[in-house]
C-alpha positions as CSV (number, residue, x, y, z in Angstrom):
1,X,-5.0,9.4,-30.2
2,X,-2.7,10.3,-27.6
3,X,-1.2,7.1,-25.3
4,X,-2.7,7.2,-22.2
5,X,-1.4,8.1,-18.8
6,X,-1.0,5.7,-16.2
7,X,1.0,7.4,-12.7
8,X,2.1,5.3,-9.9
9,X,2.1,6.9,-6.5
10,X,3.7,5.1,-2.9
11,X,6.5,3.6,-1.4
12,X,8.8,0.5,-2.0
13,X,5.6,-2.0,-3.0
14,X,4.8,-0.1,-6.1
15,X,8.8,1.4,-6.5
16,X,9.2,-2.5,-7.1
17,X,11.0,-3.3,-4.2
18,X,11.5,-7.4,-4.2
19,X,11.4,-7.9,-8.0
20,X,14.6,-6.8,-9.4
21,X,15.6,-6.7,-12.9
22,X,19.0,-6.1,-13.4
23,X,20.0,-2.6,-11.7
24,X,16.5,-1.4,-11.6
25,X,13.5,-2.7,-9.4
26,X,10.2,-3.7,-11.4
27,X,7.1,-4.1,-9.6
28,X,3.6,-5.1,-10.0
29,X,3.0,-1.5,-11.3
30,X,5.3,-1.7,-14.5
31,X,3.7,-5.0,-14.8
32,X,0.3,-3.7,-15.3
33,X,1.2,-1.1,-18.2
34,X,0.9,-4.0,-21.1
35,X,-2.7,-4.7,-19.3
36,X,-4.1,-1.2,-19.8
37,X,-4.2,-0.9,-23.1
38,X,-7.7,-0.5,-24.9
39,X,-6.8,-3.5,-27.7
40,X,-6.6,-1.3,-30.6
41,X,-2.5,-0.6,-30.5
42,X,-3.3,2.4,-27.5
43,X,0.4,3.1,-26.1
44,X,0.3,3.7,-22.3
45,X,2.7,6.1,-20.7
46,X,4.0,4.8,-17.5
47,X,5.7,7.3,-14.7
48,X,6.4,5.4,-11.4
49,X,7.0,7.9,-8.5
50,X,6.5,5.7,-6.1
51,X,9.9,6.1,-3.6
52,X,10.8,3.6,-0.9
53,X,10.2,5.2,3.0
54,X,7.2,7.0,1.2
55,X,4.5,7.8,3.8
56,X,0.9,9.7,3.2
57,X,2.4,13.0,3.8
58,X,5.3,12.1,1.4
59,X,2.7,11.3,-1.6
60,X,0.7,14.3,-0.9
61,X,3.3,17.1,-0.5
62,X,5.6,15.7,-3.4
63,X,3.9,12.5,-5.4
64,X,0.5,14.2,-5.7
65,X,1.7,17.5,-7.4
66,X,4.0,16.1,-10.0
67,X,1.0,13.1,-10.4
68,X,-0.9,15.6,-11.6
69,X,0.8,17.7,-13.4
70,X,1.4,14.8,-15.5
71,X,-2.5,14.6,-16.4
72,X,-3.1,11.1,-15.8
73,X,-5.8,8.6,-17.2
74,X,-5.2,6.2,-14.8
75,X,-3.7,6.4,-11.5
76,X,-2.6,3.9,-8.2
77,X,-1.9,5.1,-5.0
78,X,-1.6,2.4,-2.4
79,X,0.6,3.8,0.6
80,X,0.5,3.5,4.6
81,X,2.4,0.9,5.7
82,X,5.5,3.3,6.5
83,X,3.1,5.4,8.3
84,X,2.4,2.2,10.8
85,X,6.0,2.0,11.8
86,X,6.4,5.6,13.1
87,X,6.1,7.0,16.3
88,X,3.9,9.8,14.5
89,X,1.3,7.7,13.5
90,X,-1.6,9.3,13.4
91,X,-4.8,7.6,12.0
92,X,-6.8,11.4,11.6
93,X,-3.8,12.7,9.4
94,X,-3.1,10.0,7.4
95,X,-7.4,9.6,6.7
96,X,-7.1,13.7,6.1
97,X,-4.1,13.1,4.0
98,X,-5.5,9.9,1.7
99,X,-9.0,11.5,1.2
100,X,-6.9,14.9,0.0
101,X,-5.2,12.7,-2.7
102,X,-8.1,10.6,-3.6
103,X,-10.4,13.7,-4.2
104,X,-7.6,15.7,-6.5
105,X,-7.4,12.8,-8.7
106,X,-10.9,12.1,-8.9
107,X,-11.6,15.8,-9.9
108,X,-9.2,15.6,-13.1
109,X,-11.5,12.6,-13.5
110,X,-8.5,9.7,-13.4
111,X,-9.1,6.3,-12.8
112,X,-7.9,5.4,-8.9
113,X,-6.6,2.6,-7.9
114,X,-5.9,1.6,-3.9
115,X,-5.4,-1.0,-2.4
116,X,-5.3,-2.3,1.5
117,X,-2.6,-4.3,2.7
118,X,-1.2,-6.9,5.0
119,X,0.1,-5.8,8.1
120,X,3.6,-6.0,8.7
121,X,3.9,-7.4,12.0
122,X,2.4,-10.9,10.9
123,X,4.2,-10.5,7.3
124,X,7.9,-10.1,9.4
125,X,6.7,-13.0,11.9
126,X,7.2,-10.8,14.7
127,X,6.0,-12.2,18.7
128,X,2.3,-11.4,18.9
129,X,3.3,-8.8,21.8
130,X,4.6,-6.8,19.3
131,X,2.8,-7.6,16.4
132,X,-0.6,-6.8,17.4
133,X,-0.2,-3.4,18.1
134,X,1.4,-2.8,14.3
135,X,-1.8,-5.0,13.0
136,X,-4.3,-3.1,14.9
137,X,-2.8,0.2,13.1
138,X,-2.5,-1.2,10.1
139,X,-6.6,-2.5,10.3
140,X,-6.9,1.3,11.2
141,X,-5.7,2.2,7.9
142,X,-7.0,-0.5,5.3
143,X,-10.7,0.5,7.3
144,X,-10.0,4.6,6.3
145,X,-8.4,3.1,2.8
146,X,-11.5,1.1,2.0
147,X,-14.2,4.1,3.7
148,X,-12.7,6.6,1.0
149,X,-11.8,4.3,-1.6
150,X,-15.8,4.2,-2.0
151,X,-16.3,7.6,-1.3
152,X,-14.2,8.3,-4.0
153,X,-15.3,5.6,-6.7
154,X,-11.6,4.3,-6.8
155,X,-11.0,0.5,-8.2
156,X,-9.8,-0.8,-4.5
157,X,-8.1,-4.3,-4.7
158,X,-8.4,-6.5,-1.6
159,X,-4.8,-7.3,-0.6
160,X,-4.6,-7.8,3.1
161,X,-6.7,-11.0,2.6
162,X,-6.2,-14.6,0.5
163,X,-4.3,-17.3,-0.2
164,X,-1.8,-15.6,-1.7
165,X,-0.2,-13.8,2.0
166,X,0.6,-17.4,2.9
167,X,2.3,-18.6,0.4
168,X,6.0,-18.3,1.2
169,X,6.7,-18.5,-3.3
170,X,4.7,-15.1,-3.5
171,X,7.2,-13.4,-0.9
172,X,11.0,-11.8,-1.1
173,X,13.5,-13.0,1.4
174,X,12.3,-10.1,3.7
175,X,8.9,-11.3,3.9
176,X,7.5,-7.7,3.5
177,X,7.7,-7.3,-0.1
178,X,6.4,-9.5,-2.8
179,X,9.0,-11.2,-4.6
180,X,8.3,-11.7,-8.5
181,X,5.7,-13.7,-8.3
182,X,3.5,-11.8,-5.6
183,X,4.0,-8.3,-8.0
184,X,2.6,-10.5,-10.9
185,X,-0.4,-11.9,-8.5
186,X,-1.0,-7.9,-7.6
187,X,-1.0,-6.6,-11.8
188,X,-3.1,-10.0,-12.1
189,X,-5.8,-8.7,-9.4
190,X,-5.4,-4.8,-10.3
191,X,-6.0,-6.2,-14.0
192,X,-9.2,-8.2,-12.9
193,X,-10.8,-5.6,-11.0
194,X,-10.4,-3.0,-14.2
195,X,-11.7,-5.5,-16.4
196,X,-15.0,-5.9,-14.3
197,X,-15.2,-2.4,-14.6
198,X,-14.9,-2.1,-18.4
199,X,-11.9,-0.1,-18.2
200,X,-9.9,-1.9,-20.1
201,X,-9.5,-4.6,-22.1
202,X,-6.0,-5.2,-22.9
203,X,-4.4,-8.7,-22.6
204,X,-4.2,-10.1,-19.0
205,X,-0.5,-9.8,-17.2
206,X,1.2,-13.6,-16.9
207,X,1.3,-15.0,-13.3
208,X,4.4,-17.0,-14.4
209,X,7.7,-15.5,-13.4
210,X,10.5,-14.1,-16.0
211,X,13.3,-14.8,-13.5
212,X,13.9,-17.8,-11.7
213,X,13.9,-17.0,-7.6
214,X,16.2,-15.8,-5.8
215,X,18.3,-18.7,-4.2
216,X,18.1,-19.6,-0.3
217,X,22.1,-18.4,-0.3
218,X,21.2,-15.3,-2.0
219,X,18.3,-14.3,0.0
220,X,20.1,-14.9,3.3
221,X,23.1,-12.5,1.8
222,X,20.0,-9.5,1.1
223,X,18.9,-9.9,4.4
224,X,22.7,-9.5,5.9
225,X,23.0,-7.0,4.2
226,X,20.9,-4.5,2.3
227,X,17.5,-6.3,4.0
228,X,18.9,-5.5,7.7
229,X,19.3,-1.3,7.0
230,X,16.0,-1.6,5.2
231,X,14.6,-2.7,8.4
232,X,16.5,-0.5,10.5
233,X,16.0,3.0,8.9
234,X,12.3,2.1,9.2
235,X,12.1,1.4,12.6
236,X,14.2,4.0,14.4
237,X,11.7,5.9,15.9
238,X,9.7,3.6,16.0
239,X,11.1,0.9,18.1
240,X,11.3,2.9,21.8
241,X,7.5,3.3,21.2
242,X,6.7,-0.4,20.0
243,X,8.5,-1.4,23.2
244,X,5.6,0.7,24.9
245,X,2.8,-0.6,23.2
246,X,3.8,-3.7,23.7
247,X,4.3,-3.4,27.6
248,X,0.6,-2.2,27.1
249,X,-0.7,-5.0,25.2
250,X,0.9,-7.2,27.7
251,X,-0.7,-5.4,30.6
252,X,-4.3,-5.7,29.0
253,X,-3.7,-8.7,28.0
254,X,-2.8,-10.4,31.7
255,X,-6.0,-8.2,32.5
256,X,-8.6,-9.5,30.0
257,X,-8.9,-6.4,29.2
258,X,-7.4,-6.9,25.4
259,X,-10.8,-5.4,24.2
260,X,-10.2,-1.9,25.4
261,X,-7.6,-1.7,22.8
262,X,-9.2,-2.7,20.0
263,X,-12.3,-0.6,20.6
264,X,-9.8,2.7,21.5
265,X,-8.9,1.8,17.6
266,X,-12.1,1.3,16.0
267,X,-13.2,4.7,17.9
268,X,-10.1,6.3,16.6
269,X,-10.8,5.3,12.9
270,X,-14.7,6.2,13.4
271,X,-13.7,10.1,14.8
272,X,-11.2,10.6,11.8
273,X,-13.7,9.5,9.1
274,X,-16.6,11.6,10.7
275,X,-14.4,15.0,10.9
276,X,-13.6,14.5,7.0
277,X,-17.5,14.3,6.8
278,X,-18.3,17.5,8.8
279,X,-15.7,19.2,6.7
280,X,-17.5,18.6,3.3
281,X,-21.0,19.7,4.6
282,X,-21.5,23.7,3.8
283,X,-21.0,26.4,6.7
284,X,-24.5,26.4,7.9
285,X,-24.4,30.1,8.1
C-alpha cells in the first residue's frame, strides 16, 4: 500500500509562519500529517508548498501545477488574505481563480480542504476607519470560499469565527498568525471535520504546545524587527489605497450612508459567483 499524499497549498498560515521550530517554521499543516493516517501503520507523505506573500493567482499559476503533479490523496488550500491587502484586489478574479483550483483537485478526486479566515484589520487592531474596509473584503472572500467550498464537496473549516480569535495565547506577537497553540487548535478542527467525514481515523493532534511561548521580550524584538518588514512588504501598494477607502468609509459614515458600502460588496460577491455559474452551463447553440 503506497503512503498517502497529503499537499499543502497557501501562504505564510499553512508555510507555518508563527510556530517555529528551530530554523524551520511548522504550522498547523505539518501538524495534521500524524492525524491522517488510516490506523493500520498508513505512512502519509507530506509536501508543504505553501510560500509566505502567496495570493490566489500565486497558488494557481505555481502551487496548483506542482500540487498535482504530485497526485495527492488529500489536499488544503486555504489562501486570500494577501489578496485583501492589495490594491489589485479583485473579488471576480480571485472567485475565478479559487473555483479553478478547487475543480482540478476535485477531478483527480483528492480530498479538499479550505478554510475562511479572520480578517486582518480586526486581527492587527487597526482604527475601525481602516479596518472595515479590509473586513468587508475579507467577508467578500470567506462568502466566495464557503459558495465553492460546497460546490466543490471540500471539507471547509470555519475559522473566521470562535473563541479561539480572542484569545490573545492562540496568537504570535504579530497578531496575524497563530502562534503554537492556534496552529495546534487549526490541525485540531481540520482533524475533527475529517473524522465526521470518515476520512480518517488516525489519532487526534495534541492541543498542548511542544515549546513554551515566546517571551514578551522576544516577541517585542520579532516585531522590531523581522515582524515590521513582514508588515511593510505586504502593504506597499496597498497603503495609498487604504488611505482612500478609508476617506470613503469616513464620508459614508458622517452620511449614514455606511450601508451603500456594504451592499456595493455583497453585489460584488453575488456577480462574481453568478458569472462562474453561466460559465459551466453548455453553449446553448
Amino acid at each position: 500500500m503506497r503512503p498517502l499524499r497529503f499537499v499543502a497549498l497557501g501562504d505564510s498560515l499553512t508555510e507555518g509562519v508563527g510556530d517555529p521550530v528551530g530554523e524551520a517554521w511548522r504550522g498547523w499543516a505539518a501538524l495534521l500529517v500524524d492525524g491522517l493516517s488510516d490506523g493500520r501503520d498508513t505512512s502519509v507523505e507530506f509536501t508543504n508548498l505553501a510560500v509566505s506573500g502567496a495570493q490566489t493567482r500565486d497558488v494557481l499559476e505555481r502551487q496548483t501545477p506542482a500540487a498535482l503533479a504530485l497526485g495527492p490523496d488529500v489536499v488544503s488550500v486555504v489562501i486570500g488574505v494577501n489578496d485583501t491587502l492589495r490594491c489589485t484586489f479583485d473579488i471576480h478574479a480571485v472567485a475565478a481563480r479559487l473555483d479553478r483550483v478547487y475543480a482540478a483537485f476535485r477531478a483527480q478526486d483528492a480530498v479538499l480542504l479550505t478554510a475562511c479566515l479572520p480578517d486582518p484589520g480586526t486581527m492587527l487592531g487597526l482604527p475601525g476607519v481602516l479596518a472595515r474596509p479590509l473586513a468587508r473584503r475579507q467577508r467578500a472572500v470567506n462568502t466566495v470560499v464557503h459558495a465553492l467550498s460546497e460546490r466543490h464537496g471540500a471539507v471547509h473549516l470555519h475559522a473566521a469565527e470562535g473563541a479561539w480569535l480572542t484569545d490573545r495565547a492562540m496568537w504570535s506577537a504579530d497578531r496575524l498568525h497563530p502562534g503554537e497553540r492556534g496552529h495546534r487548535q487549526l490541525a485540531l478542527r481540520f482533524h475533527a471535520l475529517l473524522e465526521q467525514e470518515g476520512i480518517v481515523t488516525g489519532g487526534t493532534p495534541s492541543a498542548e504546545p511542544e515549546f513554551p511561548a515566546p517571551t514578551r521580550s522576544a516577541s517585542l524584538w520579532w516585531l522590531a524587527t523581522a515582524g515590521t518588514g513582514w508588515v511593510a512588504r505586504r502593504c506597499t501598494d496597498l497603503l495609498p489605497q487604504l488611505l482612500t477607502l478609508a476617506a470613503a468609509e469616513a464620508r459614508h459614515r458622517a452620511r449614514g450612508t455606511s450601508a451603500r458600502l456594504d451592499l456595493s460588496a455583497s453585489h460584488a460577491v453575488a456577480s462574481a459567483l453568478a458569472a462562474l455559474s453561466v460559465a459551466e452551463q453548455p453553449d446553448a447553440a
